[in-house]
Every structure is written in C-alpha cells, then in structure tokens.
C-alpha positions as CSV (number, residue, x, y, z in Angstrom):
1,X,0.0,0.0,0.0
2,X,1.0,3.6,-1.0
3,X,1.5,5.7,2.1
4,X,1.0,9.0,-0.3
5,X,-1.4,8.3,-3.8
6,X,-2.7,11.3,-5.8
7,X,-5.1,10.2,-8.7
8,X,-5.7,12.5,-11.4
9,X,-5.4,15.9,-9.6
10,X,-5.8,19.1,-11.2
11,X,-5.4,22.4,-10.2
12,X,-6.0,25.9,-11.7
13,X,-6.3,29.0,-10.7
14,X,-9.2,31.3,-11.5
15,X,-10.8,27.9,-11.4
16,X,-13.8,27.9,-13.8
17,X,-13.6,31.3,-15.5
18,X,-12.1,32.3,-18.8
19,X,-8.9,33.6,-17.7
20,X,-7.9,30.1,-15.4
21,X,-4.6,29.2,-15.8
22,X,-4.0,24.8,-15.2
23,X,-1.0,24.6,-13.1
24,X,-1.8,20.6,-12.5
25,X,-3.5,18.3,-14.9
26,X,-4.3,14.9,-14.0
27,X,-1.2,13.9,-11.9
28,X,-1.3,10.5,-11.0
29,X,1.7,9.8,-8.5
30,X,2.1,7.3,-5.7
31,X,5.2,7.2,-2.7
32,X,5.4,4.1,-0.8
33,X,6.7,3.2,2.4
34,X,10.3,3.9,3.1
35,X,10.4,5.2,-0.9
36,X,12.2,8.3,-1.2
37,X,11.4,10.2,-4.5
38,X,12.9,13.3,-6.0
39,X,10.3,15.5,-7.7
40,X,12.1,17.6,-10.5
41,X,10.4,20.5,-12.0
42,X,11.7,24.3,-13.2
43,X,10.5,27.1,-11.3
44,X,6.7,28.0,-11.7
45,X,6.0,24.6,-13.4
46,X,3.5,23.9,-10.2
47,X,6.0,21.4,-7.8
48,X,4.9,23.7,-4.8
49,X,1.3,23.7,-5.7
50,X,1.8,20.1,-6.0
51,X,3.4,19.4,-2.4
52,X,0.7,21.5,-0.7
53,X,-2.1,19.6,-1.9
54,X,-0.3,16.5,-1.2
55,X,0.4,17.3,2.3
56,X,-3.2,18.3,2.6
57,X,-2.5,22.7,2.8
58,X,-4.2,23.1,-0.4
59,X,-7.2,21.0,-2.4
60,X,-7.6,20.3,-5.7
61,X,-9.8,20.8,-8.5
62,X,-10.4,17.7,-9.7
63,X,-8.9,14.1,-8.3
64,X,-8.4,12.4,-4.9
65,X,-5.3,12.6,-2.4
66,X,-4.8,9.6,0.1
67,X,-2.6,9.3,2.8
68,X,-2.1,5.7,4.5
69,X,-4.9,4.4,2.8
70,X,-7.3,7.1,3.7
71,X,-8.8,9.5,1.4
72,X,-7.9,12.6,2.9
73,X,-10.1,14.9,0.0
74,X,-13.5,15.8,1.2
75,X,-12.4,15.7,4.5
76,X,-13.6,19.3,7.3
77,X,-10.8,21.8,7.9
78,X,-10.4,20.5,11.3
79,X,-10.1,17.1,10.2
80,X,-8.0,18.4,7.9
81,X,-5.7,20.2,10.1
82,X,-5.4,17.4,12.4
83,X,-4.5,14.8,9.6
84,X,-2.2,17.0,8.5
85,X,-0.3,17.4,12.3
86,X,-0.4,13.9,12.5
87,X,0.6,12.3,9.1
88,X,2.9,15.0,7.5
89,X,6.0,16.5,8.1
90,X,7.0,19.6,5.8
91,X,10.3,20.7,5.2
92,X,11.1,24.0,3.4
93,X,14.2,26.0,1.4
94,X,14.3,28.2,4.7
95,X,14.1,26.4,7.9
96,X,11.5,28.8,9.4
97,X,12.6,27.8,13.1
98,X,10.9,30.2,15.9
99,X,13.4,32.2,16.6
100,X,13.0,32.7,20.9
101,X,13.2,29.0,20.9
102,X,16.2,26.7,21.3
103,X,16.6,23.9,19.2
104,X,15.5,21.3,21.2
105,X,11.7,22.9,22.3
106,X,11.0,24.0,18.5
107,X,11.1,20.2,17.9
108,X,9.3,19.9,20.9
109,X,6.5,22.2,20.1
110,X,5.1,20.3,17.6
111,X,4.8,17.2,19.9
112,X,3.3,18.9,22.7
113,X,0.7,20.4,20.5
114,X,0.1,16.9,19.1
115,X,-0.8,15.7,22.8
116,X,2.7,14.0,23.7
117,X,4.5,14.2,27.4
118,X,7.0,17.2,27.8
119,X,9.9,14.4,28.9
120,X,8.7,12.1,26.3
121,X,8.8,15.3,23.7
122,X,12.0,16.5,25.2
123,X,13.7,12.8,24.8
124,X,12.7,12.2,21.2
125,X,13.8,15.7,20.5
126,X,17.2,14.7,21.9
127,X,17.5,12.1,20.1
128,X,16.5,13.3,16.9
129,X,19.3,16.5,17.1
130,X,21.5,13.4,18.4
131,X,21.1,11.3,15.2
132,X,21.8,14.5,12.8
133,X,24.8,15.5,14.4
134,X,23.8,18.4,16.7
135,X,22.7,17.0,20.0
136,X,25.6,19.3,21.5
137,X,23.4,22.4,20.2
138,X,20.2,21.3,21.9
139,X,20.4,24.7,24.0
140,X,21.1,27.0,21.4
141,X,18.6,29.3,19.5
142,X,18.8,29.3,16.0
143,X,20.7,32.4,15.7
144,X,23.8,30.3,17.1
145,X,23.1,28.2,15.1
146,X,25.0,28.0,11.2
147,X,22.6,27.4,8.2
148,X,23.5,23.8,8.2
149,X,22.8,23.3,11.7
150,X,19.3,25.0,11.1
151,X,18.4,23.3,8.6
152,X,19.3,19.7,10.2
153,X,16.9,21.2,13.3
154,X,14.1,21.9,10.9
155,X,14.7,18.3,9.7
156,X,13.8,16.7,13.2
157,X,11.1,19.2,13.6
158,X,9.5,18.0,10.8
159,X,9.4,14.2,12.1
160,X,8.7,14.9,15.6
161,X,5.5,13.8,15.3
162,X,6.3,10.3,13.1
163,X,4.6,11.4,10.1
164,X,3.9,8.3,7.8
165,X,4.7,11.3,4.8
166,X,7.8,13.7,4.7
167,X,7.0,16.4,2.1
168,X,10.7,18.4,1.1
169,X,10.8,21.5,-0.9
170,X,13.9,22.6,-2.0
171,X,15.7,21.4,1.6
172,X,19.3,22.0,0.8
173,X,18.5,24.9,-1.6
174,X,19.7,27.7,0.9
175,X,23.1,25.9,1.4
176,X,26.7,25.8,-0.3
177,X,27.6,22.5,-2.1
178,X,29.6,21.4,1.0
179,X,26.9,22.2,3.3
180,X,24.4,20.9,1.6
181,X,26.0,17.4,0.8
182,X,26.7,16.9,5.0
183,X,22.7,18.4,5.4
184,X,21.1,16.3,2.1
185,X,23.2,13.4,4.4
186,X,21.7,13.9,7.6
187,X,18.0,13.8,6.1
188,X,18.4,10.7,3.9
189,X,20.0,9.4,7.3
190,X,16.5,10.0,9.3
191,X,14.1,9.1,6.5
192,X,16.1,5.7,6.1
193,X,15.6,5.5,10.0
194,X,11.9,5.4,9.8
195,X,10.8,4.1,6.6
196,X,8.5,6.4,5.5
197,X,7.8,8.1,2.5
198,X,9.4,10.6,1.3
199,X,8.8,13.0,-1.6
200,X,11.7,15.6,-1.9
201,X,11.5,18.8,-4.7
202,X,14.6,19.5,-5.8
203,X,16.6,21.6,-8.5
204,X,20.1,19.3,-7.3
205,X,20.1,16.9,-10.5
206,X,23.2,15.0,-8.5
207,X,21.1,14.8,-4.9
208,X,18.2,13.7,-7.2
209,X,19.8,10.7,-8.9
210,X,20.8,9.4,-5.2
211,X,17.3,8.6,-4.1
212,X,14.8,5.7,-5.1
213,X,13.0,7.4,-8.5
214,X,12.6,10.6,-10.2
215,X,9.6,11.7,-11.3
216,X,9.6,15.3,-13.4
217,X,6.3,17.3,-13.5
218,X,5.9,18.3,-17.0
219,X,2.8,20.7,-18.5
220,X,0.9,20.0,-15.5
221,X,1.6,16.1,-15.3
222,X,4.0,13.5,-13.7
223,X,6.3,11.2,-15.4
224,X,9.2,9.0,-14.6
C-alpha cells in the first residue's frame, strides 16, 4: 500500500472562468513506504502547488489525495488540520525555526501540540538532534546556530510527530555545495531510520539521482 497516492489531480487558478490558468492536470503519482522520491520540475511549473495539496494545505480541482490508505479529500478543515499534524512533516528552502526557541523545544512544540508528554517530547527531540549530528546544540537558538545546523533542526522538527509522509521543498537549496552534501546526508540518514515516504523537490540533479526514483512534473503532469 501507497502511504501518499494522488489520482488525477488538477489544479488551476481562476478555477472555472475564462482567464484560469492549469498549473496541475491529471497527476497520478504514488510514494510508498520507506520510498524516497525526487520531484524535479523548473521554477513555476507547479511542484509547490503540487506538495501543498499532497500534504493536505491546499485542495484540488479535480482528483483524490490519500494518505495511509485514507482519502484525505473531502475531508472538514479541522479534520483536515489534524491529519495533517499527524501524518505529514513539511520541510522548506528556509528552515523557518521560531526564533526565541532553542533547538531542542521547537522540535518539541510540535509534539506537545500533538498531545505528547513534555519528557517524552523532550527525549525524542534529543535524540532526533542526536542522530543528525547536533545534540551538543540542543540549547542554542537558532541564531547560534549555522545554516546547516538549522536546517538539520528543521529536519527533526518536521518528524517529531512520526509522520507516515515527509513532504521536502527545495531542503538544501539555501546551502553551499559542502553544506548541503553533509545536510542532504543527515535527512536521507533520518528518512532511512523510519521508513517512511518521502517525496523531496529539488533543483540538485546530482542529490536527485541518489534517491529511489525521479519523477519530473511536465505541462501540469507527472512522469518517470
């Protein structure tokens, strides 16, 4: 079973009138369990678009979205939202930390929010910095921190909560090829820890040919 199926989405904006411009048109894409797949797409060729509605921030037109084996389409906001806080983890170009926070609580935050025990929180957060390479920086706000360190944060904030579904856009796209080889590393590193699925945006032709598949969205549609 797919852990992330989309069946013929489309999406367009101005949706319906005669000025609507199809950004997505009948993608049909499934990510399995402990798949990681590269999505590889120009700018403004929809790959955002695509990731929102795949990690449930955006709806489409037309077409389903399933996580787990749940349709996840026609579901309420608030079921929405808390499918969304429980099944995906989002991980963008800038790491988008809260800045008054140390490392450790803002992967903390997101557990807490999500129900879980401040020691159990605190403990997985440890161990999460711990398995990237930046346990000793638990304390530290992200100021102190270097770009590579921040981004490997926003990586464990983003599976704090054990999503089945880590959505990626663009992660090592604010770093310098060195950087961004240790930090492109450290991710594969904790998606290979967990098995889930993984569907990573990238512009990094080299990083791309290093996971599972490729698939390039192309006028609107996804092909190997």
């Amino acid at each position: 079973m797919s852990e992330l199926t989309l069946q013929g989405v489309s999406k367009g904006y101005n949706h319906g009138r005669p000025n609507e411009v199809r950004v997505l048109q009948g993608v049909d894409l499934s990510v399995a369990p402990g798949e990681v797949v590269a999505l590889v797409a120009p700018s403004g060729a929809g790959k955002s678009t695509l990731l929102h509605i795949a990690g449930l921030l955006d709806t489409p037109d037309e077409g389903r979205v399933s996580i787990g084996g749940e349709d996840m389409t026609d579901l309420s906001d608030r079921r929405r939202t808390a499918a969304r806080r429980r099944e995906v983890g989002f991980i963008y170009q800038f790491h988008h930390l809260l800045p008054e926070f140390s490392a450790e609580e803002n992967i903390v935050l997101p557990q807490l929010a999500n129900g879980v025990a401040r020691a159990e929180a605190s403990r997985r957060a440890r161990g999460l910095l711990e398995t990237v390479g930046v346990g000793e920086r638990a304390s530290h706000r992200p100021a102190a921190l270097s770009g590579g360190e921040q981004q490997r944060v926003a990586y464990c904030r983003a599976l704090a909560n054990r999503p089945r579904l880590l959505l990626a856009d663009e992660p090592t796209g604010n770093l310098d090829p060195a950087t961004s080889e240790r930090v492109f590393a450290a991710l594969m590193e904790l998606v290979r820890g967990t098995g889930l699925a993984a569907l990573i945006a990238t512009h990094n032709l080299e990083l791309a040919g290093r996971m599972d598949r490729v698939v390039r969205l192309d006028a609107g549609r996804v092909v190997d």
